[in-house]
C-alpha positions in Angstrom: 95.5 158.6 42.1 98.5 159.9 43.2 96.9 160.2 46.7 96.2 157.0 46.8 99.2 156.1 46.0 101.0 158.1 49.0 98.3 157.0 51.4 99.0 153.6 50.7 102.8 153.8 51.0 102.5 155.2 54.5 100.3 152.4 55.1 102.5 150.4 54.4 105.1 151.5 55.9 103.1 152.3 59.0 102.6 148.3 59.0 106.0 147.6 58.5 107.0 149.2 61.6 104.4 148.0 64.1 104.0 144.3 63.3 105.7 141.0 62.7 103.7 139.6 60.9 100.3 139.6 58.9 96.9 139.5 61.2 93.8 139.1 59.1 90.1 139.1 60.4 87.7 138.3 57.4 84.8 139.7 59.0 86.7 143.1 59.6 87.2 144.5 55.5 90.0 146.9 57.4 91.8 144.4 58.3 92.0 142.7 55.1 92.6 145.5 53.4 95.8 146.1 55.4 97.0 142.6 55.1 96.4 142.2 51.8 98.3 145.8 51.5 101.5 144.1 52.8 101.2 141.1 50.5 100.5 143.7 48.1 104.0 145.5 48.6 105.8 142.3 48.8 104.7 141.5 45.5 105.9 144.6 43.7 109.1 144.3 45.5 109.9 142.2 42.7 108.9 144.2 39.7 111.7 146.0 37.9 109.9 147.6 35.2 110.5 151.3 37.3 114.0 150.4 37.4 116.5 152.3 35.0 117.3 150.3 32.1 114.7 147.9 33.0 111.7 146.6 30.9 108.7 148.0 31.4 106.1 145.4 32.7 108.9 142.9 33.6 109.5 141.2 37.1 113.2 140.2 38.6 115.0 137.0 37.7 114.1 134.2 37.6 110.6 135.2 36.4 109.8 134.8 33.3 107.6 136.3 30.8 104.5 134.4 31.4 104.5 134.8 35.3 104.7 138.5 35.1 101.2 138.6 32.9 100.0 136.5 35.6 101.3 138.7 38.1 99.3 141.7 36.7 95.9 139.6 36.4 96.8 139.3 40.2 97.2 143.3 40.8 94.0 143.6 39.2 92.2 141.5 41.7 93.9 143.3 44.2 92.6 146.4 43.0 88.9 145.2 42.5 88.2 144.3 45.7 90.5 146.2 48.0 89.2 148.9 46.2 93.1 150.4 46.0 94.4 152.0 43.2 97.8 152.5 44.3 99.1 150.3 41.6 97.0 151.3 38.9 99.5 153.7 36.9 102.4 150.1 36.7 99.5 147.8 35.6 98.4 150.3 32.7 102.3 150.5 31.6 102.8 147.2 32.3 100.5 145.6 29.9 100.2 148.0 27.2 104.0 148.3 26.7 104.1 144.1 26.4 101.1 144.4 23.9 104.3 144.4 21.3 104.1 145.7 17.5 101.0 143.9 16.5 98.9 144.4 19.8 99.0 140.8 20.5 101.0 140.0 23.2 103.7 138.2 21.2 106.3 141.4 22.2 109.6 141.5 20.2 111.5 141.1 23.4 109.6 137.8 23.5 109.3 136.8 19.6 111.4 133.5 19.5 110.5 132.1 23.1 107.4 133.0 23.8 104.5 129.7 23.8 100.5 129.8 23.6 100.5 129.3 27.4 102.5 132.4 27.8 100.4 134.5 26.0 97.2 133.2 27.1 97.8 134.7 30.5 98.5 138.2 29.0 95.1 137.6 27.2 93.8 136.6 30.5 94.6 139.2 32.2 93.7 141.8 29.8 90.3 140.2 29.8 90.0 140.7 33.8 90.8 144.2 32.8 87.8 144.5 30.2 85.5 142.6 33.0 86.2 144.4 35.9 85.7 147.8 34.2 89.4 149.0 34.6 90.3 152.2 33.9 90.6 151.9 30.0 93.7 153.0 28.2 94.3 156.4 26.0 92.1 156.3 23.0 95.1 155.4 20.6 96.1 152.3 22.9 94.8 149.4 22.0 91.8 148.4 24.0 91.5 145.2 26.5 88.4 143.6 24.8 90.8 144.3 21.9 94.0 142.8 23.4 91.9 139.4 24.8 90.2 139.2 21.4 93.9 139.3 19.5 95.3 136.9 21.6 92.1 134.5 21.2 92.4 134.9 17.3 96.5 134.4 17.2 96.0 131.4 19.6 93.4 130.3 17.4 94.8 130.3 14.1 97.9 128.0 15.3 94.7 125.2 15.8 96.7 122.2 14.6 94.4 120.0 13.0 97.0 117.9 11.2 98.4 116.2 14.0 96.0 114.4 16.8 92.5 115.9 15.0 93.5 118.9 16.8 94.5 120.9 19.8 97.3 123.4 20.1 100.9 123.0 20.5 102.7 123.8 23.6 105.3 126.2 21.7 104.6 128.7 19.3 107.8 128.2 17.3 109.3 125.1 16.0 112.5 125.5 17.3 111.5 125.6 21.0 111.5 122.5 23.0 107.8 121.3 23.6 107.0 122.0 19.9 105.8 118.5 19.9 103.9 118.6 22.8 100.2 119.4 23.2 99.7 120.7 26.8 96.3 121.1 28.9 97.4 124.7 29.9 97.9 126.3 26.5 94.2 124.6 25.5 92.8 125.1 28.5 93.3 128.4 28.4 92.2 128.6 25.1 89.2 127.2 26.2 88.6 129.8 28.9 89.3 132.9 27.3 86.5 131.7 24.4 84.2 131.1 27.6 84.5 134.8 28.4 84.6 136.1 25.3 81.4 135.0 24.5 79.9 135.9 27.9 81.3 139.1 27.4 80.2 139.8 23.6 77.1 137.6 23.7 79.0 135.8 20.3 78.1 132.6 19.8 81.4 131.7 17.3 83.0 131.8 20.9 81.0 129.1 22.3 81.7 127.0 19.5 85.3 127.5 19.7 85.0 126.6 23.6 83.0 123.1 22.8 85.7 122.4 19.8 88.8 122.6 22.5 86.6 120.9 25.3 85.7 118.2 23.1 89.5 117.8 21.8 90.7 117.7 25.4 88.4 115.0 26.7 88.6 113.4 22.9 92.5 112.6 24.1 91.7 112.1 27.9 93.1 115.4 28.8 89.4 115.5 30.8 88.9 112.5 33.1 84.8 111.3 32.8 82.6 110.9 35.4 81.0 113.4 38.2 84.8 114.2 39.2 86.6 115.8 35.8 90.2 115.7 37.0 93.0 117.2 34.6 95.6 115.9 33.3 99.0 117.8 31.8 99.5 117.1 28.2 100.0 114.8 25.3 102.7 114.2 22.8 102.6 114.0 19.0 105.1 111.2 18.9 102.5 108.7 19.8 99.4 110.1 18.1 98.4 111.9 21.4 97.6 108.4 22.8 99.6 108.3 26.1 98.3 111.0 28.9 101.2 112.9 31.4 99.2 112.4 34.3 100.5 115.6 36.2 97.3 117.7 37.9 97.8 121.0 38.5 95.6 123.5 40.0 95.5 126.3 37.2 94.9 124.1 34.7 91.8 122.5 37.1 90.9 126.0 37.8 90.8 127.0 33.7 88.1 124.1 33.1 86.6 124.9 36.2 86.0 128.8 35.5 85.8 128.3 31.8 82.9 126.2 32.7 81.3 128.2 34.8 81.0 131.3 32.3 79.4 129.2 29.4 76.7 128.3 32.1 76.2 131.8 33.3 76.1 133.3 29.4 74.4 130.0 28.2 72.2 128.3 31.0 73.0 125.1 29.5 72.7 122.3 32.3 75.8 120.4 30.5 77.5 123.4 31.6 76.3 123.2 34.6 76.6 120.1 35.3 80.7 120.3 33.8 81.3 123.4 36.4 80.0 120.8 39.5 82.0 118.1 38.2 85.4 119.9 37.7 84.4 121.4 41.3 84.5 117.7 42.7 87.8 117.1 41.3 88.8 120.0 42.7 89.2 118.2 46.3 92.4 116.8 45.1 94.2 120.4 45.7 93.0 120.8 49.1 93.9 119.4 52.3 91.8 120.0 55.7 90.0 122.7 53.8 93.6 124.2 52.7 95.0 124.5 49.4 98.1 123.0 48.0 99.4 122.4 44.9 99.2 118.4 45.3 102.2 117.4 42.7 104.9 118.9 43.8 104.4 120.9 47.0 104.7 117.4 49.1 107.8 116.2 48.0 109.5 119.6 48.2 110.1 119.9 44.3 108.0 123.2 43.2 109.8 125.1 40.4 109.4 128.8 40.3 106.5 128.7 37.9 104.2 126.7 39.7 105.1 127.8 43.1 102.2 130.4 41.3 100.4 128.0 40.2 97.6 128.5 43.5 97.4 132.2 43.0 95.5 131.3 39.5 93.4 128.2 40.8 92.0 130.7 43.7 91.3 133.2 41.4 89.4 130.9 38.9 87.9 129.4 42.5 86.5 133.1 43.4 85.0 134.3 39.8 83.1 130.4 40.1 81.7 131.3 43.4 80.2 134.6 41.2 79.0 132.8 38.2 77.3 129.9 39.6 75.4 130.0 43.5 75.7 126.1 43.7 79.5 126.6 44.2 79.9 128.9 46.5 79.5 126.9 49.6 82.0 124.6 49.2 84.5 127.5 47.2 83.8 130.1 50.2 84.7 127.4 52.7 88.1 126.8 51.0 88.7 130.4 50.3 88.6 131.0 54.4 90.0 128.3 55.4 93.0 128.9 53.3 93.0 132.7 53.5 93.7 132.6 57.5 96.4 129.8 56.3 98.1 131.8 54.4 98.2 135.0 56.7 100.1 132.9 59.2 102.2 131.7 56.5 103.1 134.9 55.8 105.5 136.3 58.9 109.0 135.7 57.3 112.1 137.4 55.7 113.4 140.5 56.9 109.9 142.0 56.6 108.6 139.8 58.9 105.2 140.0 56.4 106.7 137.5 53.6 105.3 134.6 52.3 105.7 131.4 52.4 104.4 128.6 49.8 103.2 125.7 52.7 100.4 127.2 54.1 99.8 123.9 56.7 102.8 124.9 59.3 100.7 128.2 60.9 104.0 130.0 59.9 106.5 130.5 57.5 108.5 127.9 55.5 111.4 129.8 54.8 110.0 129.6 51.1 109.6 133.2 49.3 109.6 134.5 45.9 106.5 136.1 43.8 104.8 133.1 43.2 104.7 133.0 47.2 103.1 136.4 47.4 100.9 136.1 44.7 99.1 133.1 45.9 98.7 134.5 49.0 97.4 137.7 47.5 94.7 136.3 45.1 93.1 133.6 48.1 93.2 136.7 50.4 91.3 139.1 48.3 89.3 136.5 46.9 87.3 135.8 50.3 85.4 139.2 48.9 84.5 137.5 45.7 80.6 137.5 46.7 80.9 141.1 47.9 81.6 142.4 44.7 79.8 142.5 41.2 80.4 139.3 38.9 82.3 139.9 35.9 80.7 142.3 33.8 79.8 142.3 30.2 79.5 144.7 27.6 75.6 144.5 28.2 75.8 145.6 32.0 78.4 147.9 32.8 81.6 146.8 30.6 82.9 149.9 28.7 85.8 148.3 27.2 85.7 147.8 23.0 87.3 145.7 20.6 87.1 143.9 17.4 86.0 140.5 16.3 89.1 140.3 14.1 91.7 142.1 16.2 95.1 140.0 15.7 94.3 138.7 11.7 94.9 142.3 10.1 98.7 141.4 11.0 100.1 138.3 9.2 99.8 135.7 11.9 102.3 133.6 13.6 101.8 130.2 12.4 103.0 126.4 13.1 104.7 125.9 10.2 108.2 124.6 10.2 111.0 126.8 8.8 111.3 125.4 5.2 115.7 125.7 5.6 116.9 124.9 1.7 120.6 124.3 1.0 120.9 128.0 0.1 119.5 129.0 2.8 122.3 127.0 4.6 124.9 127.9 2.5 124.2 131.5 2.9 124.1 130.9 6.8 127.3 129.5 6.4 129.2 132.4 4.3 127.3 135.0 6.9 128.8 133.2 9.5 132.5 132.6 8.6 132.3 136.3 7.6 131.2 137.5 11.0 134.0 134.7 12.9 136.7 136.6 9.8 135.8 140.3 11.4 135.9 138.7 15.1 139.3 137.4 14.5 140.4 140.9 12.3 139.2 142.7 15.3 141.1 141.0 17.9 144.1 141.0 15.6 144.1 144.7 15.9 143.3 145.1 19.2 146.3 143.8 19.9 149.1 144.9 17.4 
């Protein structure tokens, strides 16, 4: 590995020196293989998990917890079909260090702020690891069947049935803002990890837990009806989940789509089938002249730094389709290309002259950057392989990673209920507080006399 690894840095390097910019043929592997190493590079030049001090698995400011999980599913990728292991040694430490305490994914460094949507895509990411056969961690590690299955079962338990019929909450904890919201992503995702799940164990409890979201989501309109299933954002409480934010974005269109797509490989159901088509159709909204976009912000200029990611998800979910189900892969492959080449010319900026941009329509770069930027250009590029490489595998045909169907309940789960704050609780609060603002004041007192 450690080969690799040096090989890869002079590559790199090599690359650096020579060009201006990113040239991709995808009908040379080489050559995409050395563009996507470049995109590669950029990427980690944001991780600060190697840095002294710095937390292992974490990426630079302003990225938060969520994106760096999704970062990692995005290394993976990378990995599987470059067929480079350069990074392999940082993804390992990355996600086993953020497993926290109770090996799912709800790290102390994370504990109060964390929501389901964040710790789906660690879950998501850990399940790529089980399906892809990565290199499994030390036997007293927990396991990545074992890590997606924890993070399934902790998502699952916080199932609010007493608001809405159902659905989850955006946050976790009560005091965060978006308690009272019930978004498409944190269901969604739900959703798709149960779709894998049960293609990857052959259990069936996960293909009910699938149809219970689904039905929930299209139960409160989150699912548009008809042969084009678009995707709408979320839903409050306040009005009895009755008025839809209307917001599409592509990873949320992209967990429907793929989550779909694995309960019709694993099930052969022609609902399923019929679903993965429909949410495909929809999927037109994210592209223009065969290129992708993400269609709610990226016009008007007004991307934040979490969905200037959002693309580098939708392709992915785009690429494992195109494995699951033939009828897709047409239309997918086409849009893959298309925005592949895109993106390569997108990516010629910054000091580099090899960073990414997030407008993939100019046939240059945007002056945009950040690793949401190099991600999405990372995951459409290596994705253009997806039908060169096997599809997802399970534990009947070549997955080696284990786990258990109750991983996350032996610790006492983190539940929706509000914190029950009594007078004494406040009153104790109180005398804890004027007694830490006493020794403040003591302190400063003596400092200065």
């Amino acid at each position: 590995m450690l080969v690799n690894k040096v090989i890869g840095l002079l590559s790199v390097l090599f690359a650096t020196r020579f060009t201006n910019a990113v040239e991709l043929d995808l009908d040379n592997y080489e050559s995409l293989q050395n563009a996507t190493s470049l995109i590669a590079y950029g990427l980690m030049d944001y991780y600060t998990g190697n840095q002294y001090g710095k937390t292992i698995g974490m990426f630079s400011d302003p990225y938060y917890w969520w994106e760096a999980g999704g970062a990692w599913g995005c290394m993976l990728d990378y990995w599987f079909f470059m067929d480079n292991d350069t990074y392999n040694d940082e993804i390992i430490a990355a996600m086993i260090h953020q497993a926290g305490d109770d090996n799912d994914y709800i790290p102390l460094n994370q504990s109060t702020t964390e929501g389901n949507d964040d710790q789906a895509f660690w879950g998501i990411a850990a399940m790529t690891a089980a399906e892809r056969n990565f290199t499994n961690p030390p036997a007293d590690d927990p396991q990545w069947l074992y890590l997606a299955q924890a993070v399934f079962n902790t998502m699952a338990l916080r199932w609010d049935a007493d608001s809405c019929g159902g659905g989850l909450r955006w946050q976790i904890f009560v005091w965060n803002s978006g308690y009272d919201y019930k978004n498409t992503v944190s269901n969604g995702a739900l959703f798709h990890i149960a779709a894998r799940l049960a293609r990857y164990t052959g259990n069936q409890t996960y293909v009910d837990w699938a149809e219970k979201v689904y039905e929930w989501m299209v139960g409160v309109n989150l699912i548009s009806n008809g042969t084009y299933k678009y995707v709408y954002d979320g839903v409050s409480i306040d009005d009895n989940c009755t008025k839809v934010t209307s917001y599409q974005w592509s990873y949320n269109q992209g967990l429907l789509l793929a989550g779909s797509a694995y309960l019709y490989n694993f099930t052969g159901s022609d609902l399923w089938h019929t679903r993965t088509k429909e949410f495909l159709n929809a999927s037109q909204v994210f592209f223009h002249d065969g290129i992708v976009y993400e269609a709610a912000c990226q016009g008007p200029n007004s991307c934040n730094t979490d969905q200037r990611s959002f693309k580098a998800y939708f392709t992915r979910f785009l690429g494992v389709t195109a494995q699951l189900v033939p009828e897709t892969r047409n239309q997918i492959m086409s849009w893959l290309n298309t925005s592949a080449i895109a993106a390569a010319k997108s990516c010629s900026g910054g000091t580099d002259g090899h960073t990414c941009g997030l407008n993939w329509f100019n046939g240059t770069w945007d002056g945009m950057y950040g690793l949401g930027e190099q991600m999405s250009a990372l995951e459409v590029m290596v994705n253009t392989r997806a039908l060169d490489k096997p599809a997802p595998y399970t534990a009947e045909n070549g997955g080696s990673s284990v786990g258990d169907g109750a991983a996350g309940t032996q610790a006492q789960p983190t539940n929706l209920a509000p914190l029950n704050i009594t007078k004494g609780s406040k009153a104790g609060a109180g005398i804890i507080t004027a007694v830490i603002g006493i020794s403040i004041v003591a302190c400063a007192l003596w400092l200065v006399f």
